[in-house]
N, C-alpha and C positions, 0 to 999 in steps of 0.2 A: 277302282280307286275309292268309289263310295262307300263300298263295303269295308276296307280298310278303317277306314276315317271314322265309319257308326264306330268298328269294335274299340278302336282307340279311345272315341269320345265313353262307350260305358266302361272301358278301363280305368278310364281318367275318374270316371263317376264311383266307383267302386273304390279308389286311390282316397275320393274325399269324402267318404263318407265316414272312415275311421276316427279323423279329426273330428268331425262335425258330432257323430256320437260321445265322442270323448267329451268334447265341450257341454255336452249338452245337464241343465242341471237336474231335467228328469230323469226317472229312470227309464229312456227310450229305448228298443232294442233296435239292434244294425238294421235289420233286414225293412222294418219300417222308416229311417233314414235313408234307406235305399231305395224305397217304394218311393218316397217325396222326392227324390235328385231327380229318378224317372220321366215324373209326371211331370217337373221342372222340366226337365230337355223337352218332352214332347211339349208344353206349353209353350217354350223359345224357342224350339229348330226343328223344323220336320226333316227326322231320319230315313221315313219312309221305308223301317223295318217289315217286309213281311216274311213271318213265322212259320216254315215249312215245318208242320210236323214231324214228318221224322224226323229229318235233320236235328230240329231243336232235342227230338228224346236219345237219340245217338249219341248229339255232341256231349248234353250235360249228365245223364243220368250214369251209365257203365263206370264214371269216374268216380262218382258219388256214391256210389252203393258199393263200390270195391273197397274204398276207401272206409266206408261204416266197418264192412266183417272186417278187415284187416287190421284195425284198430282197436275196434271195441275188446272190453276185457272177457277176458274167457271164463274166468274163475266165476263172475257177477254171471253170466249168462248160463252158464252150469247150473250155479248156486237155485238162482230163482228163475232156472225154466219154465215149471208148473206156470208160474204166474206171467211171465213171458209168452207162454206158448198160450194162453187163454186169450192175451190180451190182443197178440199178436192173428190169431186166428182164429177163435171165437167172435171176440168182438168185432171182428172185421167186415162178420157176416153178419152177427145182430145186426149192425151199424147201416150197410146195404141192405138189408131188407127193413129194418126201422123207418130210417131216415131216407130211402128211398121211395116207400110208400106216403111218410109223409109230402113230401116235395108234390110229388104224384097230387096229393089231395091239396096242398096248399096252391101248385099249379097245377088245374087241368088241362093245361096246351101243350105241357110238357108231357110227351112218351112215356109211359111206364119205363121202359127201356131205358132210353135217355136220362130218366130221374134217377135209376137205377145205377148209371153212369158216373155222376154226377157223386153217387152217395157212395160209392166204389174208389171213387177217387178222393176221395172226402175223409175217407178212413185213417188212410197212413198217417202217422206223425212225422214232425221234423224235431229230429236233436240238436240238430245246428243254432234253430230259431231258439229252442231252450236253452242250448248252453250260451247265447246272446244275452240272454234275460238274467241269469244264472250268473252272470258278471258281476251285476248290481245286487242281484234275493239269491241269498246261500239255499240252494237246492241241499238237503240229505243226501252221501253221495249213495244210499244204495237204492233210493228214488231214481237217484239219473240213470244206475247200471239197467235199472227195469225199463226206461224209457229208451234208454237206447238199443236194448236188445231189444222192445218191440218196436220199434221203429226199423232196426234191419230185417224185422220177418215181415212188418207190416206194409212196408213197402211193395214187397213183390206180391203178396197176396191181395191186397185191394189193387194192384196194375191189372192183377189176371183175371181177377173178380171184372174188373172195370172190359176188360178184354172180351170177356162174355156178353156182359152186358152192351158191348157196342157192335158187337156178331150179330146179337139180337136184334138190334134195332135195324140193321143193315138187311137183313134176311127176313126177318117177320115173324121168326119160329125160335126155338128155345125147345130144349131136349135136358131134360135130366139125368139118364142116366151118357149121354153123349157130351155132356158138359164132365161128369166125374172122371171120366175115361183120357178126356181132356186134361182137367186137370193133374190128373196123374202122369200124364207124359210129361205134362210144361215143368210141373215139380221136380219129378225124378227124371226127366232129360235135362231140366236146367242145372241142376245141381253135381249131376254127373258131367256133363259140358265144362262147366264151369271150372271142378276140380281138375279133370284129365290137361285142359287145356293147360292149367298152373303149371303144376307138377309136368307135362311135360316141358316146358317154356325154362321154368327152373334148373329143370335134371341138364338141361342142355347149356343153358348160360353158365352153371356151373363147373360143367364138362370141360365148356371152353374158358374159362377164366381158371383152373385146372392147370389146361393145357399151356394155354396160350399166352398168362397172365390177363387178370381184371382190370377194365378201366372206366373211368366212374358215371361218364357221360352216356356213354351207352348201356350201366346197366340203370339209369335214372329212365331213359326212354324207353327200355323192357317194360318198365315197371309199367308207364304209361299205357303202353300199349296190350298188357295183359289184359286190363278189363275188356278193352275194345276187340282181341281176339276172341274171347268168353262168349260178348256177346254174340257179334258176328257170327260165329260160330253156331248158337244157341238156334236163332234168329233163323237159319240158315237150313237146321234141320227142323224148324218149326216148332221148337221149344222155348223155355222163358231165358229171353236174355236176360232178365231182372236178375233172377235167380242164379243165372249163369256168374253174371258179374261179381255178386255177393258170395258164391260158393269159391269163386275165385283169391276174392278178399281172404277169405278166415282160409284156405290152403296157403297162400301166402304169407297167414300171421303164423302158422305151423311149421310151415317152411324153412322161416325167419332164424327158427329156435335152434335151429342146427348151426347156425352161426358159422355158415359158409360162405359170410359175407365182408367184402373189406372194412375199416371202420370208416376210414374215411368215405366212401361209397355210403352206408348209413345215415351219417351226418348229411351229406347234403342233397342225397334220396329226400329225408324228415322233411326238412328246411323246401323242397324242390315240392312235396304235397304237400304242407298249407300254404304252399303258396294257391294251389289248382285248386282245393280244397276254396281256399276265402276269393278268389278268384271267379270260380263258378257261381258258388252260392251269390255272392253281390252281385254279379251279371242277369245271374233269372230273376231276380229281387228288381232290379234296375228297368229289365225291360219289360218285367210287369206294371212296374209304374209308368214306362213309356207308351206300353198298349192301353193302360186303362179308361184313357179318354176314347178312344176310337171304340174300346170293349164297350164301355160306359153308352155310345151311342147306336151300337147295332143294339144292346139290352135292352135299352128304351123302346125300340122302336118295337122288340118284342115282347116288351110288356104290356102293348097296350094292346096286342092281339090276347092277350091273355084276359081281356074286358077292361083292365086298367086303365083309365085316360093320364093317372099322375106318377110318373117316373119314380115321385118319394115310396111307393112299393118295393122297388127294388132296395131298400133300405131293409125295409118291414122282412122280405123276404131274407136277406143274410139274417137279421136280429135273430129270427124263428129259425132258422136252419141251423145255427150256433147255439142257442139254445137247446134242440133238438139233440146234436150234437153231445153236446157237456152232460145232459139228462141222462142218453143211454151211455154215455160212458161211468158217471156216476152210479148209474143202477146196474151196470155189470161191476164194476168194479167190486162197489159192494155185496152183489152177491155171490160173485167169485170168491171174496176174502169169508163171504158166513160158512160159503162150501169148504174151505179149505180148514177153518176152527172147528168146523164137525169133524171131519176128518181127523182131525189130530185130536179130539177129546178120544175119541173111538180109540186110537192107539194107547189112550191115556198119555200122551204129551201135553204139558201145558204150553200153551204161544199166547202171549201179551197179544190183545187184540192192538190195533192201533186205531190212534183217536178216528172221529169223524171230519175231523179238519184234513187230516193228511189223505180220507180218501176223497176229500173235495177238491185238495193240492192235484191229485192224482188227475181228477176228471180237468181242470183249467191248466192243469202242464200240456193234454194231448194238441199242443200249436201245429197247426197245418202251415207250410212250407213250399222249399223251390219241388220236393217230388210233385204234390197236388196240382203245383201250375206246371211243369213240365207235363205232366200227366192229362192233363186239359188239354191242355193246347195240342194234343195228338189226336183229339175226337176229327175225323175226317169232314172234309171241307161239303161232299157230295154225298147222294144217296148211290146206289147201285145202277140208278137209272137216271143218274145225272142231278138231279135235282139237288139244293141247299141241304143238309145236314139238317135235323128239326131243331128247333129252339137251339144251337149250336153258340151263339154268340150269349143267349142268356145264361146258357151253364158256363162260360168260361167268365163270365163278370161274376156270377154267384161264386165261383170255386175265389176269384180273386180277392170278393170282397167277404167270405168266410176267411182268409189268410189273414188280412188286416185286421178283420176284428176279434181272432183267435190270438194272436198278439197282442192287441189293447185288452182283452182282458187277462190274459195272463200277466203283462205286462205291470197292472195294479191288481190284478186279483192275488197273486199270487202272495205277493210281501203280507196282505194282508191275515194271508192265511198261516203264514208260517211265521208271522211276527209272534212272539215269546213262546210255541212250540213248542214242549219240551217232547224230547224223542230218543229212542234208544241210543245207547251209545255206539258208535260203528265201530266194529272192528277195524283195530289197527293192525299194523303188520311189520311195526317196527322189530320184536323179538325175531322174526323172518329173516328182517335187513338184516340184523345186527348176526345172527349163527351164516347167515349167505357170507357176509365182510368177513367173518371170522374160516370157516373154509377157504376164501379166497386168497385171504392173507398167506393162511399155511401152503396151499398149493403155488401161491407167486414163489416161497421161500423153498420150497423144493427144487421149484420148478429153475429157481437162479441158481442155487445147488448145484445142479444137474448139469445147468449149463456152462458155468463157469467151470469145473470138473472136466467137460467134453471140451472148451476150448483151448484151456491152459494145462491141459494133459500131457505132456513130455515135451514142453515147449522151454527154453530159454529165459524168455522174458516171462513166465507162471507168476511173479511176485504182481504182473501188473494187472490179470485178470482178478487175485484177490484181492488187490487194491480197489476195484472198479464196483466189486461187488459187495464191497463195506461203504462204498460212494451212493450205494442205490441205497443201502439202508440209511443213511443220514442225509438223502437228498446231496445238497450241494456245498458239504463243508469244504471239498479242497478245491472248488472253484474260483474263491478270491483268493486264498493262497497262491494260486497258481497264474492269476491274472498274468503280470507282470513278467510271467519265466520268457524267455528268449532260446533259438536256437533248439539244441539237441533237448533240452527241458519242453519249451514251448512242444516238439513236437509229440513226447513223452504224455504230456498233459492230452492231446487232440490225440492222441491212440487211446487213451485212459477214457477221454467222453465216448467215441467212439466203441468201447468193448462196453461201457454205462449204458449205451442207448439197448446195444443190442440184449445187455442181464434185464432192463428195463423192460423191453420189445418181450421179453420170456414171460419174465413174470405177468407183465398185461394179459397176453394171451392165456396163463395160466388162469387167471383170474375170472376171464370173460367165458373161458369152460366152462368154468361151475357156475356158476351164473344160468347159462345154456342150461346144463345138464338138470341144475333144479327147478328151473318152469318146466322141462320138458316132463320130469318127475311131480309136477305140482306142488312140490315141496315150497316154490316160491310163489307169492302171486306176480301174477304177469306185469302187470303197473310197477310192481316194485323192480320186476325184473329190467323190464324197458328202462327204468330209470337209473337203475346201477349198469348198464349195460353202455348207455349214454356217457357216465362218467367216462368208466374205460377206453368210449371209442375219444372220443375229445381229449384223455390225457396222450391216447397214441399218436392222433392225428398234430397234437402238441410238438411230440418228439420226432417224428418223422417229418415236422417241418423245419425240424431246428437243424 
């Protein structure tokens, strides 16, 4: 029952934090709203949460990172790989061995290992926390496309990174070429795990929904449980379930495009993941701020093994580690972006450098998140031989209080930086819409054609499927005429909507073909797709209620 009652009360917490952000006349973002309700409960009610690692990286992670690849746009992740794939994995490692050595020197009671740990987990970004902030300061959106495709790679590679680093510290030893060898299973097993698992899960829900007819409840909890087979899975042969889960994701935004799916099912799939989606994320946010005091006080207690007598270090320590932080992301960034305009002079292409604001935008967006604390909070409790985990409570208040203050400064750094900004203009994709609408149209007008043709084929009453299908093109001119009919009329009219829904039912599906067919083609981008897709499903799910 206790346990009941905690998830309720950070439900309930997670419920009111949307108001209280809304109201609020800074620019706050959720997830620091969420941090103060936290430390509020633990301040008034001992929950008496304790945080079993795995547990905690099972329950909230698989979900989370399924749902990045599955969403994120493919076209943006295509587009600016190169720079994706640098920031995503390049930096990841600068970042851990930078920032890891400094810790190391800034704390000598901390493990190299452990620091190593610490800056491993310290890497990934959260798109969540940015698109919080991004509410209030108009991010550039092919800015967010680059942060959020390095946030789905960078996720599982500072986990794996961090995964080494906590081998090491466990064992004493470190192997380099047994590390690569590692790493290349956890990659290429995760990712292969991850996909097989989908694609089968799919091929077979389809089979039966096929067969059997689809029904919407069950394939909302497939969904659910995809990630978590991924993992499980992953985990199980001793690969990256990070990876697993995320390769899982982007096979089921592939998946998606064949449009094997009901619409109704779609609609309230969406609606059913942000719910889990804002869900999750407020819950890890929530009982970070519930654990901080008790973090707050095993830290203390380790900082003054560190020679410290004054807890205000622990201050000193996030300031420089954030610092540290923003510095190397700043200096890769920037010389990522001089490496890539050599490059293209060499081709003889010219590329608009861009300012130096937007690559400082760049280094104060990288906000650490719910991965960084789920990720923490998995460093084992013991040594091999029983003993406390070393400094184990100071890196999990360092990781906490790097998330707070990577938010406050994003928070007001940001606006500051992109206040009167002028910046390329983004590709639109309206001329896209607009030839997709225009296909679509002609294929519904065939497609009713066709159908009404097949129905009122040597039939008797033939006058009333053309009636029906002059109905679908002017919507609902004989609807009020017909209000009032009674009798053999009245029923006339109810065959007539009847034979509309199904010319309607035709052309819908006509429509959301092509739709399908041009993302799958790349002819459309995917954002645009998902959104004219959206239409369609909502006008059917319309008429098939009526």
């Amino acid at each position: 029952m206790d346990s009941i009652t905690t998830a309720l009360v950070l439900l309930l917490a997670v419920v009111v934090s949307g108001p209280l952000t809304r109201a609020s006349p800074l620019p706050v973002p959720l997830p620091l709203v969420q941090i103060g309700i936290g430390v509020g409960i633990a301040m008034s009610a001992d929950l008496s949460v304790v945080l079993q690692p795995e547990v905690f990286f099972l329950l909230f992670l698989p979900p989370l990172l399924f749902l990045d690849g599955w969403r994120i746009s493919k076209e943006g992740l295509f587009r600016d790989g190169a720079t994706i794939l640098a920031l995503a994995l390049g930096l990841v490692v600068f970042t851990v061995l930078g920032v890891g050595l400094f810790i190391h020197w800034l704390i000598p009671a901390m493990p190299l290992a452990v620091a190593f740990a610490l800056a491993a987990i310290l890497s990934p970004t959260d798109p969540i926390a940015v698109s919080a902030i991004a509410n209030r300061v108009p991010i550039p959106k092919r800015l967010m496309h680059i942060l959020e495709g390095e946030s789905l790679l960078n996720d599982a590679s500072g986990l794996v990174c961090m995964r080494f680093a906590v081998a090491a510290a466990l064992t004493g030893s470190f192997s380099l070429m047994d590390a690569i060898g590692t790493f290349a299973w956890l990659a290429a097993g995760g990712i292969a795990i991850g996909v097989l698992v989908a694609m089968a899960v799919i091929y077979t829900k389809n089979y039966v929904s096929r067969r059997y007819g689809e029904e919407t409840g069950s394939q909302i909890l497939i969904s659910l449980l995809i990630p978590f087979a991924a993992y499980l899975a992953a985990e199980h042969l001793e690969s990256s379930g990070i990876l697993a889960a995320v390769a899982a994701g982007i096979a089921m935004s592939f998946a998606e495009q064949r449009g094997q799916t009901a619409a109704q099912t779609r609609i309230r799939r969406a609606s059913f993941w942000d719910t889990v989606q804002f869900s999750a994320n407020g819950v890890v946010f929530v009982l970070l701020g519930e654990q901080l005091p008790r973090i707050a006080d095993g830290a203390a207690r380790a900082v003054r093994e560190t020679g410290h007598l004054e807890p205000i270090w622990l201050l000193v320590y996030i300031v420089a580690i954030n610092a540290a932080l923003i510095g190397l992301r700043f200096l890769w960034t920037f010389l990522s972006l001089r490496f890539t305009l050599l490059r293209a002079a060499r081709r003889g292409v010219t590329v608009h450098a861009p300012s130096r604001r937007l690559v400082a935008a760049t280094a104060l967006a990288g906000v650490r998140g719910a991965i960084t604390l789920a990720g923490i909070l998995t460093l084992p409790l013991t040594m091999m031989d029983g003993t406390p985990f070393p400094a184990r409570d100071l890196a999990i208040f360092l990781a906490a209080g790097t998330i707070i203050v990577s938010l406050l400064i994003a928070s007001f750094g940001l606006p500051a930086l992109l206040k009167g900004l002028k910046l390329p203009p983004e590709p639109t994709h309206a001329a896209e819409e607009d030839h997709a609408r225009n296909l679509a149209a002609r294929a519904a007008i065939h497609a009713i054609e066709a159908f009404q043709h097949d129905l009122g084929k040597g039939r008797a009453d033939a006058d009333l499927y053309a009636e029906a299908a002059a109905r679908v093109m002017e919507l609902y001119r004989l609807r009020l005429d017909h209000a009032s009919q009674t009798g053999e009329a009245a029923d006339r009219v109810r065959r007539a909507d009847d034979i509309e829904k199904a010319l309607r039912l035709a052309g819908i599906q006509a429509e959301r073909d092509v739709y399908f067919r041009l993302s799958r083609e790349r002819r459309l981008d995917q954002d645009t797709s998902r959104k004219l897709v959206r239409e369609i499903d909502l006008h059917e799910t319309r008429l098939l209620g009526s």
